[in-house]
N, C-alpha and C positions, 0 to 999 in steps of 0.2 A: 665321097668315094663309095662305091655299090659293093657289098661286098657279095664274095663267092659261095654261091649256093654247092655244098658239097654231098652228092646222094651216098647215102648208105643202106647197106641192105641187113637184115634180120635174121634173126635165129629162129624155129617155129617149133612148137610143140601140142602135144595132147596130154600130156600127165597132169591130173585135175591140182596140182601145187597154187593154179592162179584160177584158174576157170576150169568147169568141167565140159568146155568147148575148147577147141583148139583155140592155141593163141600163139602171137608175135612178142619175141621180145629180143633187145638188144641193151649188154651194161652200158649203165649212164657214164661209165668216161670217157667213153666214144665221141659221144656226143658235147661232152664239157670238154674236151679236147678241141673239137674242133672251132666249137666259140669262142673260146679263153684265145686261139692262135688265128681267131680274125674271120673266121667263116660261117655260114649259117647254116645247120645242118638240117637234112630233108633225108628221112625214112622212107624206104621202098620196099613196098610188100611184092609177092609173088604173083601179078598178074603178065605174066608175059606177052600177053598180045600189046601193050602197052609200053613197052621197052625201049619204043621210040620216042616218044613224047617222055617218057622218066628224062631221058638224055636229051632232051630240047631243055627240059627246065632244069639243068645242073650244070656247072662247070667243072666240076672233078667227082671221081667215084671211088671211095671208100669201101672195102671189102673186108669184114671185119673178121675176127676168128670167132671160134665157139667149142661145144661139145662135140661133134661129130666130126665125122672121117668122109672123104668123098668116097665112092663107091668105087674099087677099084676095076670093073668092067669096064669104068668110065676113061679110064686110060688103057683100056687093052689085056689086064690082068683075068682073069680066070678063079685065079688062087686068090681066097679071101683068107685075113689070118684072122684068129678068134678073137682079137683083142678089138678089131673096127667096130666100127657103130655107125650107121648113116642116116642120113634126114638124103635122100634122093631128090627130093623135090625143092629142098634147097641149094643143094648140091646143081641140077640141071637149070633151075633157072640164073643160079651166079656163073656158070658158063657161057651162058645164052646172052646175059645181060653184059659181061668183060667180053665175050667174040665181039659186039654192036660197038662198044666202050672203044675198042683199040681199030676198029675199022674207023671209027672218028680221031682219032687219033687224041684222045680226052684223057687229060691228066686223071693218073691211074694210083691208088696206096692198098698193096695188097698184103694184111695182116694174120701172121701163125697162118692160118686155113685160108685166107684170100690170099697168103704167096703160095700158098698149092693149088688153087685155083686159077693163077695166074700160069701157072706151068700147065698144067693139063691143055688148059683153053691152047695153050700153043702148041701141043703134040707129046708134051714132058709126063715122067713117070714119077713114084711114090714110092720113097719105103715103105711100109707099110706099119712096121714097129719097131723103133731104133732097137732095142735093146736086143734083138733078134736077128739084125743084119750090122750092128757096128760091132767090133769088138772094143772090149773095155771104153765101151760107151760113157758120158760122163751122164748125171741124171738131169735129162732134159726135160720133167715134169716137177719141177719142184713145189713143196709144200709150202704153206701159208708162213710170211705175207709174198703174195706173189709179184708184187712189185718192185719186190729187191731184187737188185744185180745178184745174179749168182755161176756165173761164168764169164770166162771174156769172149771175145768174138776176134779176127781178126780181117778188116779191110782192103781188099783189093789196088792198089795204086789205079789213079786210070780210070776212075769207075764216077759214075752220078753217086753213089752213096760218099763215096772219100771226098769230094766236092763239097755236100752238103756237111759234113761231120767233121773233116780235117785232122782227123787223127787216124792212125793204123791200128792199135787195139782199146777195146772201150771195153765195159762191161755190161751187159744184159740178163734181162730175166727173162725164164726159161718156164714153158708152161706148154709142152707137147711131147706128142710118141711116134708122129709121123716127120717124115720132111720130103725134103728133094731128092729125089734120084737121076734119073736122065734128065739134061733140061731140056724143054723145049725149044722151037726156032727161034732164032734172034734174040734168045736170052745170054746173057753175061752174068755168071757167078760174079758178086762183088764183096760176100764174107764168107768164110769160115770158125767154125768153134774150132777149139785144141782136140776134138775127136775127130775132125773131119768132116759134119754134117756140115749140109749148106746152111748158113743162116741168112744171108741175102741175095735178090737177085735183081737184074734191072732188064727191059725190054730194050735192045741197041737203035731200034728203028723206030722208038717211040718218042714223044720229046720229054714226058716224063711218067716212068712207068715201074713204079720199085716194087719187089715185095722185100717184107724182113719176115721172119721166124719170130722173135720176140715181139712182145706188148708195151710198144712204144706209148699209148694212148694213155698210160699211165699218168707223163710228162712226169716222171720220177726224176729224170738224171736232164744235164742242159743239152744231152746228146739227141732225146726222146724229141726235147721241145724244137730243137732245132730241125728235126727230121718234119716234125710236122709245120714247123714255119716256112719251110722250103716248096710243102707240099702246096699249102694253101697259098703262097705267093703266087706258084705257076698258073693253077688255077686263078687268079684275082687278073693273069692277062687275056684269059678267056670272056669274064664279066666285063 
């Protein structure tokens, strides 16, 4: 059986921490993630003229989270709050790269900052810093080890994520300061936390296109693994 090449895209920096050239990098359980649940993973750097051929050799696309904030011009915002941070150039080409992604209609897993790039790409907006527009916010960036559950979430009836998971409320771990605000077209909220943030979404017109807010890539809980068993199966009918 051939298994499914699943692309992923990179984090980029210049802070001389690994080289005093810029450099690519993405955490290794991204990537042990998606071999451990059946699939072969394939890194994509930032050449966008290229974006079509990336997508000829993948059968699902993997958008991973990171350090940075998309650049809130990027959704129509104006007001920047002091707390964002952006890498723009990674920020424009994972939009560039999910617009091409969903015009194929190519199984899609949008993670922390790839479910907000999943919105955007569709017309959807950003908080910009929970603790600034929730009240009595719970704390959605929690300290080490960040792979523990440290809130619950609650499940949508009705939804590709309830499908895959089977339960209404599960618990997750929480490692962000932005989320969802407006969504965008043909999205369906499919969780909630107990403060109200979105923590998942799915694409209604896509055959399969989730994001989640948490770091499933962990495979901490059987909830994680199953989310990505589900993911890499759709893709394996692509292969």
């Amino acid at each position: 059986m051939k298994l499914p090449v699943i692309g992923m895209t990179l984090d980029y920096d210049t802070a001389p921490t690994y080289s005093s050239y810029p450099w690519y990098a993405l955490k290794e359980n991204y990537i042990t993630a998606i071999e451990k649940m059946g699939g072969v993973p394939l890194l994509i750097p930032y050449v966008t003229p290229q974006i079509s051929r990336y997508l000829d050799m993948i059968d699902g696309l993997l958008i991973p989270g990171g350090d940075s904030d998309i650049n809130p011009q990027f959704y129509g915002c104006q007001e920047r709050h002091a707390c964002v941070i952006t890498r723009d150039n990674r920020a424009q080409f994972e939009l560039k790269l999910a617009e091409a992604a969903l015009k194929r209609d190519l199984p899609m897993l949008g993670i922390c900052g790839g479910q907000q790039i999943l919105n955007v790409v569709l017309g959807g907006t950003l908080i910009q810093h929970i603790p600034d527009y929730v009240s009595s916010c719970l704390n959605h960036k929690q300290t080490q080890p960040r792979h523990q559950p440290s809130h619950t979430i609650t499940i949508a009836e009705g939804t590709l994520l309830k499908q895959i998971l089977g339960e209404e409320i599960i618990e997750v771990n929480s490692r962000h300061h932005q989320a969802v605000e407006k969504i965008g077209s043909h999205i369906k909220i499919n969780a909630y936390a107990p403060d109200g943030v979105i923590e998942g979404i799915e694409v209604s017109n896509q055959r399969f296109c989730l994001g989640v807010q948490w770091h499933p890539e962990y495979l901490h809980t059987p909830h994680d693994r199953n989310l990505f068993k589900a993911f890499i199966a759709e893709c394996a009918k692509i292969s």
